[in-house]
N, C-alpha and C positions, 0 to 999 in steps of 0.2 A: 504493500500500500504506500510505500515511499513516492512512488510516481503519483499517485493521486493526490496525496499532502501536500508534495512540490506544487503541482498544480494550480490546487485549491489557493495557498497563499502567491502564486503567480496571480493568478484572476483578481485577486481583494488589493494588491500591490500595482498592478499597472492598467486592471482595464476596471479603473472605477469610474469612470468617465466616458466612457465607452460601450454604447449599448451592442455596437458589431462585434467587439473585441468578448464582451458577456458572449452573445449567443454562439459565437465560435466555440470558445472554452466549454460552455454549455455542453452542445452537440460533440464534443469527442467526450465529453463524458459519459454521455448518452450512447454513443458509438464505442467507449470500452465494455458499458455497460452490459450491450445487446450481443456482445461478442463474447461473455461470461455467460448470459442467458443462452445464447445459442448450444456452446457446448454444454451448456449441463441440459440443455433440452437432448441432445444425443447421447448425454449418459446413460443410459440401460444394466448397468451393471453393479447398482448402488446398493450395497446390506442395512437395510430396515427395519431391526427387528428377525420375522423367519423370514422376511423375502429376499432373497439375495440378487435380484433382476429389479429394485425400484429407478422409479426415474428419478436424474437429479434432479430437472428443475420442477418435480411435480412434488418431489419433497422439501424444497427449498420453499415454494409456496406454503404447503400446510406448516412448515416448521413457524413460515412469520403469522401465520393465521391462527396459528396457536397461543403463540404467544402474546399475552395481553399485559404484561409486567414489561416486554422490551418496546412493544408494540401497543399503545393504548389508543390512540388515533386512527380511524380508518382512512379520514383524508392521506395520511401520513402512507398508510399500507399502499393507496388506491395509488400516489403520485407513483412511489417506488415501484411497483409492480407493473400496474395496469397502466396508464396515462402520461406519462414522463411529459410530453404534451404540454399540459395544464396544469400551469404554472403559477396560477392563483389558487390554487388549492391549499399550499403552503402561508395564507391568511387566513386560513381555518383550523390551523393543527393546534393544539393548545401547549405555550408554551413557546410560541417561534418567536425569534429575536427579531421584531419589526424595525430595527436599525438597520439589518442587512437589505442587502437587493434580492428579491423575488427570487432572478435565476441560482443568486450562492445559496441560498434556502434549498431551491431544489434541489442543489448539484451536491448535498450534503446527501438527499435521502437517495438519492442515482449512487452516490460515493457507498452508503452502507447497505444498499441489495450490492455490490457490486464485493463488498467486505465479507456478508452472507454468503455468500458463492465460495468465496478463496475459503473460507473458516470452515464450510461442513465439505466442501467436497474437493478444495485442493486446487480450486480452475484460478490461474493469475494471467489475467492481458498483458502481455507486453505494448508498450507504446507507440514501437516499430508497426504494427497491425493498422494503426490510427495513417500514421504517414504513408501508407503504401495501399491502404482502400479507402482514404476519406472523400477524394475528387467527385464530385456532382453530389453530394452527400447535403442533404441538411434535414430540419427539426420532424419535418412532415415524413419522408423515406421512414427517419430513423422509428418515428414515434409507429410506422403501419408493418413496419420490421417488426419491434415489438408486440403488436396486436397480436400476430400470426401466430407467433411462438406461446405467447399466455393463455391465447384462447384456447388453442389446442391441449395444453396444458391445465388449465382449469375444465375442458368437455372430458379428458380421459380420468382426472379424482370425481366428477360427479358421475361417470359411469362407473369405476371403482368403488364409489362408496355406498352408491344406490341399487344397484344389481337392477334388478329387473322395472324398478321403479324408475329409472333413470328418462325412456323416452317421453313419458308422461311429463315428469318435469321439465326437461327442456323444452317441451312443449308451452308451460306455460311461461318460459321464460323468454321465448320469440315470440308471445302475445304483448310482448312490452312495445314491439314495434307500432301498434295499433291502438297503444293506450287506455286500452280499454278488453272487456271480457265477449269473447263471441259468442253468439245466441243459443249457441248447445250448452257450453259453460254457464251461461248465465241462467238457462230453465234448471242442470243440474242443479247449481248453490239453489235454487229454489224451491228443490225437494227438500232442501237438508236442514234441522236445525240446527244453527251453528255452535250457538252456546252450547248445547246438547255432546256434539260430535264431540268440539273441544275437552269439554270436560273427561269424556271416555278416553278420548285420546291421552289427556294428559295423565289417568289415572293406568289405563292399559301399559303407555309406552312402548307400542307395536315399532313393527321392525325397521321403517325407514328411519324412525328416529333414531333407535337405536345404532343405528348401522352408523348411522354419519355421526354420532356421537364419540364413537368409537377410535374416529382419530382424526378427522376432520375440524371441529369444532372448538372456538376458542372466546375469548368476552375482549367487548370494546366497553372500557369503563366510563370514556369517557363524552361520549357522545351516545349513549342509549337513554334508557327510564335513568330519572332524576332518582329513586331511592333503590339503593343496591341490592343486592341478594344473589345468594347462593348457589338459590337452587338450581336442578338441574335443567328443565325447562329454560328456564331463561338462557344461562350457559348456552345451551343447544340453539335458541332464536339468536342471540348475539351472534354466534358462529357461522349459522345460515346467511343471516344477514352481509355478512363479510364475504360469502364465498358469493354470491349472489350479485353482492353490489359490484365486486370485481368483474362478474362476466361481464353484467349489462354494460358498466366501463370500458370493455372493451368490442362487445358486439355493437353498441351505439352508442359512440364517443362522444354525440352531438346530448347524448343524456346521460352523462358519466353524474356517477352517483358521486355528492360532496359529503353528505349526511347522514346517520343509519341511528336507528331508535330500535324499541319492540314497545307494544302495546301490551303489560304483564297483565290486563284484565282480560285480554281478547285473544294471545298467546300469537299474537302478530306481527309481523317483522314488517318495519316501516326503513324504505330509501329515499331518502328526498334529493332531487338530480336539480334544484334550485327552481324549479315552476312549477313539480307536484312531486305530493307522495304518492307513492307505489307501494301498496302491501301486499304481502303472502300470505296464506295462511294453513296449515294444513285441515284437511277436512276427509273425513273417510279414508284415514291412511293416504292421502294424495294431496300432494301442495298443487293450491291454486292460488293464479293469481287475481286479486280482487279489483274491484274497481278506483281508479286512482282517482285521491286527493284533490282539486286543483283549487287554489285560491280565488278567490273573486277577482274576475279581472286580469287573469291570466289566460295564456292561447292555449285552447289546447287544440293540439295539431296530432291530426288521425292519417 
């Protein structure tokens, strides 16, 4: 990490005055960055526990989504991970040094996924890599580089975690394109009652939850319900929430998720992407997604 230290006080030292000289320095960090995630995206060979075939970078994700002691921000996860992009996100992390410029904010959470990679699985960029594929390079490439590699990576742990539950979900997770619930779904919720289901649900703890419980799932303390708790429901909605807001951040950028709550009365995972929330909820063993939020006076665009 010497070459990215060096860096890092390069940038704060000579391009403070300089918004071309920022978004340079930016983009190769972003460009060592994606060249870390690349190869642990082709790691296959990683010991997890009994699996000795895990992916790096699909454990490299659950490891930060687990963690809610190093990781208590989702803005925080969502920039490092999913949106490197979007770069006011870093006005939302609780805790950011509003002294610095926007880009050194981010280029700190691009520097520690990038630390994350060297630390669990060994992968270090050299800088020679930067100078020798940077040419026609900048923020947009690098950011849809990125998409490619995460989404794929967050589509094979939610089919790993969900087994046969997994198309149904993703299902209602490309219903976010349309903002709203299609008329099969929406007569289904209409058989059911919800409170009802919930409760069973919460008191059974049938298998999808349990399944993604199991190692998937981690707490955002600091951006969910205002009074904390333990239990395990919730733990499980935080974690959902986080694996969720990441895809949508990356299948639709233009509604990258800033925000993430749960609803502890209604057992509902709420993402707010800054003009509505989006809830989930499970119901009959099957997450659905409900109908979104939108505040008075806002577009909602279908």
């Amino acid at each position: 990490m010497k070459l990215i230290c060096f860096l890092f006080t390069f940038i704060l030292v000579s391009a403070n005055d300089d918004d071309d000289a920022f978004m340079k320095s930016y983009n190769k960090v972003v460009f060592l960055t994606n060249a870390a995630i690349e190869q642990a995206f082709n790691k296959n060979d990683l010991i997890v526990g009994n699996n000795s075939r895990a992916n790096g970078l699909e454990h490299i994700i659950e490891k930060i989504v687990n963690d809610d002691r190093s990781y208590r921000s989702f803005a925080q996860i969502n920039l490092m991970i999913a949106v490197p992009g979007k770069l006011e996100l870093t006005d939302i992390v609780p805790g950011s040094e509003n002294s610095l410029p926007i880009i050194v904010s981010a280029m700190r959470y691009q520097i520690r996924m990038g630390k994350e990679i060297k630390t669990t699985l060994g992968i270090e960029i050299p800088d020679a890599l930067y100078r020798e594929n940077s040419r026609g390079l900048n923020l947009t490439t690098l950011v849809d580089n990125r998409r490619r590699r995460v989404k794929t990576a967050l589509k094979n742990i939610f089919r790993r975690k969900l087994g046969t539950k997994y198309n149904q979900f993703m299902m209602q997770l490309k219903l976010e394109v349309r903002n709203t619930l299609n008329k099969e779904v929406s007569e289904d919720l209409g058989r059911f009652n919800l409170t009802n289901l919930a409760e069973k649900r919460r008191l059974t703890g049938t298998s999808l939850e349990n399944t993604i419980r199991r190692g998937v799932l981690g707490t955002d303390t600091s951006q969910v319900a205002e009074e904390e708790t333990e239990s395990s429901e919730h733990v499980f909605l935080w974690g959902l929430c986080r694996l969720i807001g990441l895809y949508i951040s990356v299948q639709f950028p233009t509604s990258y998720i800033r925000e993430l709550r749960i609803d502890p009365d209604n057992h509902t995972c709420n993402l707010h992407d800054g003009t509505m929330e989006r809830r989930f909820k499970k119901i009959n063993d099957v997450w659905w997604q409900l109908s979104p939020i939108i505040p008075r006076g806002a577009l909602n665009i279908i």
